[in-house]
C-alpha positions as YAML, in Angstrom:
chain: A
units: angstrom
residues:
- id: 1
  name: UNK
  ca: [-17.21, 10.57, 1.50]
- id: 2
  name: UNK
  ca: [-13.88, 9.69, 3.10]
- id: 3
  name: UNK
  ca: [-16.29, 6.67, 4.77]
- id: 4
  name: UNK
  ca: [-16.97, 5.72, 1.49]
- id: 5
  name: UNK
  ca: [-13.17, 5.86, -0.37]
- id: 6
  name: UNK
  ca: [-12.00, 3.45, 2.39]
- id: 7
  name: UNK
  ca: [-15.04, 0.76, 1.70]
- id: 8
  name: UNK
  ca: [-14.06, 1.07, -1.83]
- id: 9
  name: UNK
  ca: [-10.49, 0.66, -1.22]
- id: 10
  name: UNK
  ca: [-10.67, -2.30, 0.99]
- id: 11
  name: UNK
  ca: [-13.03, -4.33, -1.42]
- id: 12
  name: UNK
  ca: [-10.30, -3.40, -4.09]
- id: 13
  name: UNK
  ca: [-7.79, -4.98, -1.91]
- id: 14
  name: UNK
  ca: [-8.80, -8.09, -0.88]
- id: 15
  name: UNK
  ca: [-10.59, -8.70, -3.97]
- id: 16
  name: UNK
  ca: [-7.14, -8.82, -5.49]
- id: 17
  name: UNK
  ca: [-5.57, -10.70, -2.90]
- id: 18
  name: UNK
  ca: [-8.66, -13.23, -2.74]
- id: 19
  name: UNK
  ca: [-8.95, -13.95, -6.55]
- id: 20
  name: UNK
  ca: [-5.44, -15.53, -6.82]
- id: 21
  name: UNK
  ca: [-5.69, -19.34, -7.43]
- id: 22
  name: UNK
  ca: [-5.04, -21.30, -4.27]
- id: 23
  name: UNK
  ca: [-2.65, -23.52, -6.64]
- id: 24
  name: UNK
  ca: [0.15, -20.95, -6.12]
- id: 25
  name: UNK
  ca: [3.54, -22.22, -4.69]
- id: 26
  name: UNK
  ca: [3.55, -21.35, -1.34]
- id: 27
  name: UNK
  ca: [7.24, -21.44, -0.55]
- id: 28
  name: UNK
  ca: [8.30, -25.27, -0.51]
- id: 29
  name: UNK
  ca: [11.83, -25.92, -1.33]
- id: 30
  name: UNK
  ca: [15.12, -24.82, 0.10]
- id: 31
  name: UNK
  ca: [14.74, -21.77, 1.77]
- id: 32
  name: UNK
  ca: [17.59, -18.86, 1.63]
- id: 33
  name: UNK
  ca: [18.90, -16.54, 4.24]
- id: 34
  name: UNK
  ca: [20.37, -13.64, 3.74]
- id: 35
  name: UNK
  ca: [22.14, -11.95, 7.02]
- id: 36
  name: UNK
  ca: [23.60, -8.67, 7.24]
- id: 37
  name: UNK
  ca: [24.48, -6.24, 9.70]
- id: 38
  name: UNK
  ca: [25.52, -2.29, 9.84]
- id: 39
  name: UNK
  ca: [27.77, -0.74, 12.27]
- id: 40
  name: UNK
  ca: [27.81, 3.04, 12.74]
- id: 41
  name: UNK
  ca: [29.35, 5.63, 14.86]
- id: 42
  name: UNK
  ca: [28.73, 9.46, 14.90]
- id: 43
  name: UNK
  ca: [31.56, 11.93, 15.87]
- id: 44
  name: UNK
  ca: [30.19, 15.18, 15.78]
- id: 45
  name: UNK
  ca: [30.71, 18.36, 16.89]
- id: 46
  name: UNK
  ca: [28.02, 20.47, 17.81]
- id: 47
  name: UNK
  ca: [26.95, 24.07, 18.00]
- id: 48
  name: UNK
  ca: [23.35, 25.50, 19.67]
- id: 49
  name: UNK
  ca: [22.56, 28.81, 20.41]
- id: 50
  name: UNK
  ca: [20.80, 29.78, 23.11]
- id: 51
  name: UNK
  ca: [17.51, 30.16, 21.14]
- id: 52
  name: UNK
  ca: [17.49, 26.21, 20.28]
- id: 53
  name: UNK
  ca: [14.54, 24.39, 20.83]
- id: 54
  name: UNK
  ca: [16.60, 21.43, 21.42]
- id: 55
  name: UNK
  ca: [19.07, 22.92, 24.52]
- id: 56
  name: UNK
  ca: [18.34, 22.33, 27.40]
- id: 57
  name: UNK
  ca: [21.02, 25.06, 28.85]
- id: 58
  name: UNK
  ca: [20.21, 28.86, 28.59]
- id: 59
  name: UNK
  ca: [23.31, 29.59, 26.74]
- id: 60
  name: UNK
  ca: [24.90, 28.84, 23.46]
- id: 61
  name: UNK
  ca: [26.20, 25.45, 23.82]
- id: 62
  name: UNK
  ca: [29.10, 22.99, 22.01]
- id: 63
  name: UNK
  ca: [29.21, 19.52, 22.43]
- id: 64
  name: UNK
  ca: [30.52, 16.53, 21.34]
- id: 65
  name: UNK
  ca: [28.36, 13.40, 19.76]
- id: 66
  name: UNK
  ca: [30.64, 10.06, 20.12]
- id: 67
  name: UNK
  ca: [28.11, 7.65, 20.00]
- id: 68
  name: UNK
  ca: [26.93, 4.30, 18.25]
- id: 69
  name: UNK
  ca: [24.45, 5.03, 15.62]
- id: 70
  name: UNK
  ca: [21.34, 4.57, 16.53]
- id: 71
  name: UNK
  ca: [20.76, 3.07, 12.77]
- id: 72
  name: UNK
  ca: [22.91, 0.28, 13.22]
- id: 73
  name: UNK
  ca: [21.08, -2.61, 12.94]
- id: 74
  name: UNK
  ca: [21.35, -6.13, 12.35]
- id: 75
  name: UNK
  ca: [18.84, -8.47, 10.27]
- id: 76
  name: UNK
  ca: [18.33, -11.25, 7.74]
- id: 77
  name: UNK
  ca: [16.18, -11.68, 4.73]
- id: 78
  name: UNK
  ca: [14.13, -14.96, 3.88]
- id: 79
  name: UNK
  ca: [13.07, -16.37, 0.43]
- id: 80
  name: UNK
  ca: [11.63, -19.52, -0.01]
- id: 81
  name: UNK
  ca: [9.46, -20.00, -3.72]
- id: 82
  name: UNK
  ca: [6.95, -17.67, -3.59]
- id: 83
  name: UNK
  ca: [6.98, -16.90, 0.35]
- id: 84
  name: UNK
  ca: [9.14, -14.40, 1.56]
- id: 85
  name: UNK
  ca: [10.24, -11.93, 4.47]
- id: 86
  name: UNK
  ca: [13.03, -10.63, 7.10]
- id: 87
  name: UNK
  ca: [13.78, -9.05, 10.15]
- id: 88
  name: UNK
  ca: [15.75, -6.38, 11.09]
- id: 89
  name: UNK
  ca: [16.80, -4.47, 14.97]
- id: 90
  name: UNK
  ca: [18.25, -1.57, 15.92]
- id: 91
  name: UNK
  ca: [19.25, -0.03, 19.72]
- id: 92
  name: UNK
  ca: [17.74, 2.58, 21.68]
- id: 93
  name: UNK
  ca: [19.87, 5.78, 22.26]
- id: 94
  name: UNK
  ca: [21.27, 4.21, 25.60]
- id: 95
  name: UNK
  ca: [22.86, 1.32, 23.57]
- id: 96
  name: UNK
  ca: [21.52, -1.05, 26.77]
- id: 97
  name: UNK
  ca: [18.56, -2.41, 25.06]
- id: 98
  name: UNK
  ca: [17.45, -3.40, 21.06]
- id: 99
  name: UNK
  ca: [14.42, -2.63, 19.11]
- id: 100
  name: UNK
  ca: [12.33, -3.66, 16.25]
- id: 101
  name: UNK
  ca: [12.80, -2.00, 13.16]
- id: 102
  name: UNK
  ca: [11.02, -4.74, 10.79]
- id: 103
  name: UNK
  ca: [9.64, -7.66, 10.53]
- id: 104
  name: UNK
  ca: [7.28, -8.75, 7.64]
- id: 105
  name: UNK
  ca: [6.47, -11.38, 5.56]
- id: 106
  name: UNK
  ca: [6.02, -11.82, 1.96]
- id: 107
  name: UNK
  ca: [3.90, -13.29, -0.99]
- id: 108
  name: UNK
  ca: [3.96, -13.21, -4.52]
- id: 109
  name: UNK
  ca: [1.07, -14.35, -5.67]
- id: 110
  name: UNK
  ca: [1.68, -13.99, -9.83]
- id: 111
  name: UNK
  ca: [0.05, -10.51, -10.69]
- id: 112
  name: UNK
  ca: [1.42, -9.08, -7.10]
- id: 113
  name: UNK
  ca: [3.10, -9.12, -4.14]
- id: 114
  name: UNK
  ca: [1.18, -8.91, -0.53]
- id: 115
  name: UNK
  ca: [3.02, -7.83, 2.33]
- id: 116
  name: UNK
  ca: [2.15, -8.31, 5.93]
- id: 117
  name: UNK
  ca: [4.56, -6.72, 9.37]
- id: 118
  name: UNK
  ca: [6.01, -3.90, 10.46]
- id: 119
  name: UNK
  ca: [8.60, -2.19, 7.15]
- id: 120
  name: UNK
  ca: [8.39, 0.79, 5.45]
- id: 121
  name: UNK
  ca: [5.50, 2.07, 4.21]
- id: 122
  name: UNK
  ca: [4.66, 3.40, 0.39]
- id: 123
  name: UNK
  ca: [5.71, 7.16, 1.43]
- id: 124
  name: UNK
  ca: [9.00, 6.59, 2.56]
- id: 125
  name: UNK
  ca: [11.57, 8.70, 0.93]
- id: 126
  name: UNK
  ca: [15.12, 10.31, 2.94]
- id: 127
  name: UNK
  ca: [18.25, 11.94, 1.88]
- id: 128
  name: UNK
  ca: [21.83, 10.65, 2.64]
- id: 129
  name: UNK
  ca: [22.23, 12.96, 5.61]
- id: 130
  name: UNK
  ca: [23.95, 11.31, 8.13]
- id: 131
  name: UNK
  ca: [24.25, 13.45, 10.93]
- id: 132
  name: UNK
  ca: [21.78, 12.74, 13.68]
- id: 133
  name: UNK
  ca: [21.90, 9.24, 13.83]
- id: 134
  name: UNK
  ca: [21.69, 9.52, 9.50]
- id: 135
  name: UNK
  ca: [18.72, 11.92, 10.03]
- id: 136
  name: UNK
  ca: [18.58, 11.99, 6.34]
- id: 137
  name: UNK
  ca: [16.63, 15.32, 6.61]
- id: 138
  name: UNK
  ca: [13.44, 13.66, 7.42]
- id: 139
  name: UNK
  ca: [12.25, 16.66, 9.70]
- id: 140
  name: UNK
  ca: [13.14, 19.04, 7.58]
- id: 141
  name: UNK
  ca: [10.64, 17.83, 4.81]
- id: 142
  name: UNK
  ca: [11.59, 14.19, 4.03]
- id: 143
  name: UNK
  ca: [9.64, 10.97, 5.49]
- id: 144
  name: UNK
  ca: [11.22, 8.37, 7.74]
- id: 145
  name: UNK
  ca: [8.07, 5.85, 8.06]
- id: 146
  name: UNK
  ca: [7.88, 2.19, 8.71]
- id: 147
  name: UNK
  ca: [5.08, 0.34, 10.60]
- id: 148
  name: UNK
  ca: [2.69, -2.42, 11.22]
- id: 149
  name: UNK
  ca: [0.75, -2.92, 7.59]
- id: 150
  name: UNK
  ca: [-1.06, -5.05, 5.25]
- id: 151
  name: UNK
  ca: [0.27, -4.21, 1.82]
- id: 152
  name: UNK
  ca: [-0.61, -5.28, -1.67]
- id: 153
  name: UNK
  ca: [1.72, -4.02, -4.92]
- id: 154
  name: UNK
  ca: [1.66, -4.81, -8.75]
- id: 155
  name: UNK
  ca: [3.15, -2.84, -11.60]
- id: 156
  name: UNK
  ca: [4.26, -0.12, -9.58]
- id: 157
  name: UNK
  ca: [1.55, 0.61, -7.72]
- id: 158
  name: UNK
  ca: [1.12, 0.33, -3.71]
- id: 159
  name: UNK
  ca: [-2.20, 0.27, -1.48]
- id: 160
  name: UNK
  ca: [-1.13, 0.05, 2.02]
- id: 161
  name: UNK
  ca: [-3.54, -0.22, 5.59]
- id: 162
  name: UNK
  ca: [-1.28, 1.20, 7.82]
- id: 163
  name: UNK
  ca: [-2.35, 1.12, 12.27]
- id: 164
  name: UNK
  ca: [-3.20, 4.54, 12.54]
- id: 165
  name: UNK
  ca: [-1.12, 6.95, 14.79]
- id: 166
  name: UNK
  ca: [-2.20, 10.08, 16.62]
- id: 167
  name: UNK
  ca: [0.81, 12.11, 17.66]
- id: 168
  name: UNK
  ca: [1.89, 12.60, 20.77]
- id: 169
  name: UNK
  ca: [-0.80, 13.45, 23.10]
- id: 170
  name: UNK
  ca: [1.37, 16.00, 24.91]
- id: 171
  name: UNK
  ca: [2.41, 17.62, 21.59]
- id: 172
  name: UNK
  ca: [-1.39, 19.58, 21.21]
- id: 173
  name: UNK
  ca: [-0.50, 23.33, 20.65]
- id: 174
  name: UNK
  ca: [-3.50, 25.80, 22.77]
- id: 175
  name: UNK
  ca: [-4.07, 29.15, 22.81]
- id: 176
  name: UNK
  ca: [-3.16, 30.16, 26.14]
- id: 177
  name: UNK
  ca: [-4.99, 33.18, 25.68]
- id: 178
  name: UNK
  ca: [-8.23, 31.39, 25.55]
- id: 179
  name: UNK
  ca: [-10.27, 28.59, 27.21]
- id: 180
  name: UNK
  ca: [-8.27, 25.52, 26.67]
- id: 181
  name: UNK
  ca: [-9.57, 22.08, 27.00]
- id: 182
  name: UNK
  ca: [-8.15, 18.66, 28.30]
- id: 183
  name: UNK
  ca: [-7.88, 15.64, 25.84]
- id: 184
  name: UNK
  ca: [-9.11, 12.53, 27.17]
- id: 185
  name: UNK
  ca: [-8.88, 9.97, 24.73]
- id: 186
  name: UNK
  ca: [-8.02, 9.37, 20.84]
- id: 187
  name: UNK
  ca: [-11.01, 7.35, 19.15]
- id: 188
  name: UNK
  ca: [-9.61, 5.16, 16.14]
- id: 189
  name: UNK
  ca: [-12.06, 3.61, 14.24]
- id: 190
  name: UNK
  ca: [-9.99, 2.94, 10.82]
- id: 191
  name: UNK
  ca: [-6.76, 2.33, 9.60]
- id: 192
  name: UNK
  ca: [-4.54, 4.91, 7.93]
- id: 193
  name: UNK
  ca: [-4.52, 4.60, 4.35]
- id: 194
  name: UNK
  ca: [-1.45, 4.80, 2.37]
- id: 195
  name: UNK
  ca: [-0.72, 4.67, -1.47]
- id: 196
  name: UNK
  ca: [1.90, 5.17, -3.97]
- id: 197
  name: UNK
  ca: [2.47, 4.80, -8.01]
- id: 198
  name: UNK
  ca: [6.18, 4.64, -9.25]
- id: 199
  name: UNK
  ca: [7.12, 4.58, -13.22]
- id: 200
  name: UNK
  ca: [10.64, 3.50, -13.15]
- id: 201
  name: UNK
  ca: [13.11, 3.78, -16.36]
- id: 202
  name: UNK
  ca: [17.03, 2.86, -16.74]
- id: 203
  name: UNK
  ca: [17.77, 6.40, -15.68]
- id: 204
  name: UNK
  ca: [14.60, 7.89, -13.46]
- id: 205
  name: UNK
  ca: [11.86, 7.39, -11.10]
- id: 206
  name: UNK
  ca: [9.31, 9.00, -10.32]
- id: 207
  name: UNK
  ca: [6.41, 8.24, -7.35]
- id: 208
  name: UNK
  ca: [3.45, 9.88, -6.86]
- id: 209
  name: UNK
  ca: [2.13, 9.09, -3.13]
- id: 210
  name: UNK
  ca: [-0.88, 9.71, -0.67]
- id: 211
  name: UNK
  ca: [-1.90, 8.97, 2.96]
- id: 212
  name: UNK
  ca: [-5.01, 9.70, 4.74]
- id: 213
  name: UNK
  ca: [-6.17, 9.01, 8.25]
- id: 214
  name: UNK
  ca: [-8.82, 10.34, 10.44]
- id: 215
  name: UNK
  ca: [-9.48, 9.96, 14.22]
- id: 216
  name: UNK
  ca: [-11.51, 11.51, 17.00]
- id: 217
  name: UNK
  ca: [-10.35, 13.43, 20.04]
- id: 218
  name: UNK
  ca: [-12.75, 13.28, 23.17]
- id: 219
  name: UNK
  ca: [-12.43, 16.39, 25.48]
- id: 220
  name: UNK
  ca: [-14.21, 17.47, 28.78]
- id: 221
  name: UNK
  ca: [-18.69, 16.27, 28.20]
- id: 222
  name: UNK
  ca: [-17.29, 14.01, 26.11]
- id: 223
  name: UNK
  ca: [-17.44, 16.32, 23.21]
- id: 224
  name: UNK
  ca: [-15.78, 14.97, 20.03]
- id: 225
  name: UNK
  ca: [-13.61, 16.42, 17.65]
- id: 226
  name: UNK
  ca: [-12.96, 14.98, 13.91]
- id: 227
  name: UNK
  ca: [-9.38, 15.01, 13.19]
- id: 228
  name: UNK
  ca: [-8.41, 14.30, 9.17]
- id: 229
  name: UNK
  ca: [-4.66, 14.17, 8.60]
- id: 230
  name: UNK
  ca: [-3.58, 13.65, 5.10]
- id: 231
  name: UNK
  ca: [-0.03, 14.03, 2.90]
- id: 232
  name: UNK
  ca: [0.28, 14.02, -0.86]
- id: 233
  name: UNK
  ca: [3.37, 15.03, -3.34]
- id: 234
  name: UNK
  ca: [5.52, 13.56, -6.00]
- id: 235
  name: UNK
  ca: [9.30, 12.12, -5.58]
- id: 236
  name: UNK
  ca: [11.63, 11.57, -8.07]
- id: 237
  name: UNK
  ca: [15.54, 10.38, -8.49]
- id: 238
  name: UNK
  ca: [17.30, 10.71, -11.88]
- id: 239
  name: UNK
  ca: [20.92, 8.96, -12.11]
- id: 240
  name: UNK
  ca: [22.96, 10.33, -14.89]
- id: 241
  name: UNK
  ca: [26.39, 9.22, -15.56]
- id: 242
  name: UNK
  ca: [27.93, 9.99, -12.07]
- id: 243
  name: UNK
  ca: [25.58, 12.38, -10.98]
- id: 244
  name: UNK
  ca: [22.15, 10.97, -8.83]
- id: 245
  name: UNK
  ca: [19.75, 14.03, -8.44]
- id: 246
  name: UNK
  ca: [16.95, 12.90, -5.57]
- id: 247
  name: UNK
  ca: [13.97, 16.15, -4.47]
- id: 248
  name: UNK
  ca: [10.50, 15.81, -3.04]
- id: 249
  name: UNK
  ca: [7.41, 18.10, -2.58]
- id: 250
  name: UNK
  ca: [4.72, 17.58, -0.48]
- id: 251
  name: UNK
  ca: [1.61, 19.37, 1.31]
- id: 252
  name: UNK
  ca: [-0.17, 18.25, 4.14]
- id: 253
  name: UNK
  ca: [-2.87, 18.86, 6.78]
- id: 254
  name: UNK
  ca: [-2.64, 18.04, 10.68]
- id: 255
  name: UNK
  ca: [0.92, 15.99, 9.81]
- id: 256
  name: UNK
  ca: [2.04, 15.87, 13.66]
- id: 257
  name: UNK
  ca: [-0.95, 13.78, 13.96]
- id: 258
  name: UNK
  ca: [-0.39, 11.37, 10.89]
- id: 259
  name: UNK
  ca: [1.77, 9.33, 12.61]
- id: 260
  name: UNK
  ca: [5.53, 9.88, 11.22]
- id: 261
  name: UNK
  ca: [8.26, 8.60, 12.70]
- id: 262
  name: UNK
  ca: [9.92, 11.66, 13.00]
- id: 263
  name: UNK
  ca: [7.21, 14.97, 12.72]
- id: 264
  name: UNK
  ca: [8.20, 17.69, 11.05]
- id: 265
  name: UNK
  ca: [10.36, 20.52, 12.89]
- id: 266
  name: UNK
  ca: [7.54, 22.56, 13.29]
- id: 267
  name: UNK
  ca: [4.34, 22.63, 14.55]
- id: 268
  name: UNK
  ca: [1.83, 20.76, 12.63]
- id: 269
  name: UNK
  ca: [-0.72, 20.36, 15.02]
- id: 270
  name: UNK
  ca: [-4.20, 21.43, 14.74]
- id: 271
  name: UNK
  ca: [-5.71, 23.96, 17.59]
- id: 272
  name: UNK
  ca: [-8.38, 22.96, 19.89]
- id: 273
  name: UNK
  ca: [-10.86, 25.75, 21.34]
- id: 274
  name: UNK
  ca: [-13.93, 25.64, 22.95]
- id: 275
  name: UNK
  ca: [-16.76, 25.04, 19.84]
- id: 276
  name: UNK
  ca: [-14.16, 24.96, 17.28]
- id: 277
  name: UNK
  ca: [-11.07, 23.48, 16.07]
- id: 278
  name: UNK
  ca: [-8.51, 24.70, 13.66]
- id: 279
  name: UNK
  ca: [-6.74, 22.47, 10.73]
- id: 280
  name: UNK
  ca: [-3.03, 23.17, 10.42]
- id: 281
  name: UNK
  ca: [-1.64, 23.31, 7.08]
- id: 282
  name: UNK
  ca: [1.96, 23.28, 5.21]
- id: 283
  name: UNK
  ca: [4.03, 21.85, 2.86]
- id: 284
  name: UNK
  ca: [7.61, 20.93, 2.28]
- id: 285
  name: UNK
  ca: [10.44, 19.40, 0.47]
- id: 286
  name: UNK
  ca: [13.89, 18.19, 0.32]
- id: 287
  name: UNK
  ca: [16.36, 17.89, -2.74]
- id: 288
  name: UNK
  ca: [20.20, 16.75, -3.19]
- id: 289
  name: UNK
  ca: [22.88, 16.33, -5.99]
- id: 290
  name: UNK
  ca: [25.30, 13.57, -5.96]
- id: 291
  name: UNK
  ca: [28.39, 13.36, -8.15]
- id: 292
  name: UNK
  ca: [30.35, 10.15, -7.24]
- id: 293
  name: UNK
  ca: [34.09, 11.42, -8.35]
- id: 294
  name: UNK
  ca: [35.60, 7.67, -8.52]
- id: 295
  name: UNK
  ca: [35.58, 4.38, -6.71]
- id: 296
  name: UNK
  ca: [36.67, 5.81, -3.60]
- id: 297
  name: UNK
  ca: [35.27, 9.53, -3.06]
- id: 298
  name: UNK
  ca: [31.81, 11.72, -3.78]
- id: 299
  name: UNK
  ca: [30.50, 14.41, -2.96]
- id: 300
  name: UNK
  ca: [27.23, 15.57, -2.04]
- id: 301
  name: UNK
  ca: [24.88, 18.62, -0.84]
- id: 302
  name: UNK
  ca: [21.14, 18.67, 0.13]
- id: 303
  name: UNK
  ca: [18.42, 21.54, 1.39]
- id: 304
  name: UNK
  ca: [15.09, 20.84, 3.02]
- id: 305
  name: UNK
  ca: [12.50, 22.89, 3.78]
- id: 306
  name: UNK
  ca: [9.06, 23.03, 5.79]
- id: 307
  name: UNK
  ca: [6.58, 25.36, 6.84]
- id: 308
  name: UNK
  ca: [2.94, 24.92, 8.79]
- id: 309
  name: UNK
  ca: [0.74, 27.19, 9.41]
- id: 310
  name: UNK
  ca: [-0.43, 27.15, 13.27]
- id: 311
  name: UNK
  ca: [-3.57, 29.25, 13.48]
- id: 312
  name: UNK
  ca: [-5.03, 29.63, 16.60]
- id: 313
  name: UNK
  ca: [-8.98, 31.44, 17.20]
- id: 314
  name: UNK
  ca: [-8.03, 35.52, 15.84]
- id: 315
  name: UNK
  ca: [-4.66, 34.95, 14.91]
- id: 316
  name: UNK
  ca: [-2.44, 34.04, 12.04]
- id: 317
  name: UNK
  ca: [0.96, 32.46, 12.42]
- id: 318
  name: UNK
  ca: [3.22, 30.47, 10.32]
- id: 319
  name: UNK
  ca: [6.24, 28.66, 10.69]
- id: 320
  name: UNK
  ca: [9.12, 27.61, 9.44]
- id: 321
  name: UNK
  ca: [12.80, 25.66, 9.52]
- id: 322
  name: UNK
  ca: [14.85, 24.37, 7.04]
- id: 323
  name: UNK
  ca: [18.15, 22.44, 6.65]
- id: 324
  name: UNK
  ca: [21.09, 21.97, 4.50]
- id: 325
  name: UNK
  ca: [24.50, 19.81, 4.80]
- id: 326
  name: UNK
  ca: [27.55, 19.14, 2.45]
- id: 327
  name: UNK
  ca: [28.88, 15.53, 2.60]
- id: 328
  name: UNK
  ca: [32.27, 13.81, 0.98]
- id: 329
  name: UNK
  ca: [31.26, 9.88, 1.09]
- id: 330
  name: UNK
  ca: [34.31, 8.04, 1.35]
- id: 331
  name: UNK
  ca: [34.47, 4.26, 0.51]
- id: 332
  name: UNK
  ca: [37.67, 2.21, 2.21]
- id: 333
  name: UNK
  ca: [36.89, -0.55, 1.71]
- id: 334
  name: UNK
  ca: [33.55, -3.17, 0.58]
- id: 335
  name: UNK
  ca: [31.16, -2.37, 3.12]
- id: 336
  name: UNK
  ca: [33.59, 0.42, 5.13]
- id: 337
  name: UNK
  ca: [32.62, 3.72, 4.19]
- id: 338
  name: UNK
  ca: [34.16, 7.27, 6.40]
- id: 339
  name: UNK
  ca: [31.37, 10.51, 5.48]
- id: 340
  name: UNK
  ca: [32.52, 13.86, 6.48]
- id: 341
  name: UNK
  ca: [29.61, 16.39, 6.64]
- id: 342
  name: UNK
  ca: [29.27, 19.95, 7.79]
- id: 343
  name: UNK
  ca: [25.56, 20.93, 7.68]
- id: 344
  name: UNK
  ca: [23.37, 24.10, 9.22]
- id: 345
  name: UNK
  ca: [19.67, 23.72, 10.83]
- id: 346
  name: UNK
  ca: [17.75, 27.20, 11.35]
- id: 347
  name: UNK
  ca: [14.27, 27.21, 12.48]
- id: 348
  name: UNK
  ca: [13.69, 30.69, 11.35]
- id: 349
  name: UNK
  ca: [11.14, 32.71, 13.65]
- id: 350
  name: UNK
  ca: [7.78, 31.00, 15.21]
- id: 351
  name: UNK
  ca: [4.50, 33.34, 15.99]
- id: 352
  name: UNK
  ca: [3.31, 30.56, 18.06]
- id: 353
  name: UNK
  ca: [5.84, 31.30, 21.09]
- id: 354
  name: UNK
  ca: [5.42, 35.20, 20.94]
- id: 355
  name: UNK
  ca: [5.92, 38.51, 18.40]
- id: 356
  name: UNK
  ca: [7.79, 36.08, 16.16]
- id: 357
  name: UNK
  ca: [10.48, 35.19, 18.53]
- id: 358
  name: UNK
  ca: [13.82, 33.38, 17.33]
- id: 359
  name: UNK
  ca: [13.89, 29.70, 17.38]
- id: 360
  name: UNK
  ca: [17.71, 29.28, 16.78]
- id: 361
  name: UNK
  ca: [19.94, 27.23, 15.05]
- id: 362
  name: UNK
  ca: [22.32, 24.31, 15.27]
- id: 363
  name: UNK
  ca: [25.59, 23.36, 13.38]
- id: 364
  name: UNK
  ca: [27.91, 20.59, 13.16]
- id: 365
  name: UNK
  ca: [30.86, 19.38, 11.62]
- id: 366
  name: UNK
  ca: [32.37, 15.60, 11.75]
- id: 367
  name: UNK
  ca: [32.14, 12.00, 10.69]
- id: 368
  name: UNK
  ca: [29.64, 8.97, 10.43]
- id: 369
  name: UNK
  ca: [31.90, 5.45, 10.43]
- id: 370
  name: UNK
  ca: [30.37, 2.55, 8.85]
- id: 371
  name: UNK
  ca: [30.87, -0.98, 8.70]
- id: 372
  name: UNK
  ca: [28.46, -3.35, 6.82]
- id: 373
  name: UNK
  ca: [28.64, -6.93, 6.57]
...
């Protein structure tokens, strides 16, 4: 069936791309470039306890973050006619070397718009958290996704082919209690399919979204295993007067797997036993309020929440985390913002490790600097 839906959807596609007259401008002219650039630092201070899956000490530990954003990024954007595109790089976490965030090109072609590169895909959708390198809460039930594509859009609507992703193949999760087997290889045979329907008005949106993408993992006698990963939920953002309300919802199936930029902080991988396998389920969400006070200061709070359920042969776990932060955006300036946040991440109690044993929790407190130009 799923075979099926993805001939369907590729005919669709290219049909639509293919039936636009060949008379169309196809960018001659002057062209226009756009540069910008973002500078960002993080001062943070930081608070694990010992139970944190992210400390690497066996105590409760404080530390500082005085860093350069990992965000920051320089770019450009390109229009010329009907041909478009841009580029855009970041750093790695060492500051010593840059990396690609996007670069695509663009063509509107009357009734549409094709997009081909590496840029966000149609179920993108963060909060303005900015702790963690502007995490923006997007493993605590958000979606932080860009990647290589071909794209096609009109009236709202997006059908994206997407290179498929499988995880990290040292993130499987095994019953240690009984016979485990060793992956071998990831089999890929189609692209991940991604797609997305927004109605926009003066003071809402709303987007309904989908992705689906299924692989095969080879273990010992080259036995196979059919993976299907798949998200689907609704997003919305109402702007009021001062106050911008954003919230998400989502449920999904094997989403470690899906490819994400950032998984979800639990474990949403499915279990592999001998003769059988074991689909990992969950949802989650994220929502905020905004009220922007004047021309200088806002405020805002958010909460995000996810949960998977990580079922191994005879058992029955779940887990869980969620998030929340308080923020005071402060703008100094055109393009020089100062955010304050203080903001809480608990990742509640995990059957996976043992009798429900504590995963921990982190705080922080401090400051993202920004400078755009």
């Amino acid at each position: 069936m799923m075979k099926k839906l993805f001939v369907i959807l590729s005919a669709i596609m290219f049909a639509v791309v293919f039936a636009i007259p060949a008379s169309a401008d196809v960018g001659e002219g002057a062209v226009d470039w756009d540069f910008y650039g973002s500078v960002r630092m993080q001062t943070f201070s930081v608070y694990q306890d010992e139970s944190n899956p992210y400390n690497e000490t066996e105590f409760d530990d404080r530390d500082s973050r005085w860093d350069l954003n990992t965000v920051s990024r320089i770019g450009a954007k390109v229009h010329s006619g009907d041909i478009g595109g841009g580029f855009e790089y970041g750093h790695y976490d060492n500051g010593s070397s840059v990396k690609l965030r996007k670069l695509y090109g663009t063509w509107d072609f009357g009734v549409g718009e094709l997009t081909v590169g590496r840029t966000y895909t149609p179920i993108h959708f963060v909060l303005n958290q900015v702790y963690d390198n502007d995490y923006g809460l997007r493993g605590f039930g958000a979606f932080y996704v860009y990647a290589p594509m071909i794209q096609v859009e009109f009236d709202g609507f997006k059908l994206a082919f997407v290179k498929p992703g499988v995880g990290d193949p040292d993130n499987t999760d095994r019953n240690p209690t009984t016979t485990t087997e060793t992956i071998f290889d990831y089999d890929t045979t189609y692209p991940k399919i991604e797609a997305s329907y927004t109605w926009a008005m003066d003071t809402f949106s709303v987007k309904a979204f989908g992705g689906w993408s299924t692989f095969e993992v080879v273990v010992a006698n080259d036995r196979e295993y059919d993976i299907t990963c798949y998200i689907y939920g609704v997003a919305g953002v109402v702007n009021v007067g001062p106050v911008t309300l954003k919230a998400m919802i989502w449920e999904g199936q094997n989403v470690d797997f899906y490819g994400l930029y950032n998984d979800p902080e639990v474990d949403f991988t499915p279990n592999y036993e001998a003769g059988d396998i074991r689909d990992n389920n969950g949802y989650g969400g994220v929502a905020s309020i905004g009220v922007k006070i004047n021309d200088v200061i806002g405020v805002e709070a958010g909460y995000g929440y996810v949960t998977g359920e990580d079922d191994p042969i005879g058992k029955n776990n779940n887990n869980e985390a969620w998030a929340a932060y308080l923020q005071a955006p402060i703008t100094l300036a055109q393009g020089v913002m100062v955010v304050p946040e203080i903001g809480h991440y608990d990742y509640e109690t995990n059957g996976t490790v043992g009798n429900d044993a504590d995963q921990g929790h982190e705080s922080y407190f401090g400051a993202k600097w920004q400078i755009s130009f």
